[in-house]
C-alpha positions, 0 to 999 in steps of 0.5 A: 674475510671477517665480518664487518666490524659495526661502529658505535653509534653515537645518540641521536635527537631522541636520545638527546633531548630524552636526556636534555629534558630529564637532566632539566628536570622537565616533565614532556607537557612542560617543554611542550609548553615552553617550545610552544608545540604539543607533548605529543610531538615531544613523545613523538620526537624521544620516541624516534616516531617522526623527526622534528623540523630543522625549525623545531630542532633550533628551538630545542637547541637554543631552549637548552643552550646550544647552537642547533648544529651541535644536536645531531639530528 
């Protein structure tokens, strides 16, 4: 028997709000102020330090367009 083969993980939160934020054009202090939350919580959500709430991701999700259970968590 051969070893497992892993599949390709697709982003998560951190990596898609990282890339939503820089493709915006958005420093971390200026989306902090926009979803009313610190920018240590934004570093902490693109660092994958802590997850953000399922509240937090719906206003991620709408700031940028999308409805929230189109952002994987």
């Amino acid at each position: 028997m051969g070893l497992p083969v892993s599949m390709p993980r697709s982003p998560g939160f951190p990596q898609i709000l990282t890339k939503l934020r820089k493709e915006a054009n958005l420093s971390q202090h200026t989306l902090a102020l926009e979803l009313e939350t610190s920018p240590n919580c934004i570093s902490n959500w693109e660092r994958g330090v802590v997850s953000p709430s399922l509240y937090n991701v719906e206003k991620v999700a709408t700031y940028f367009g999308y409805k929230w259970g189109l952002i994987k968590i």
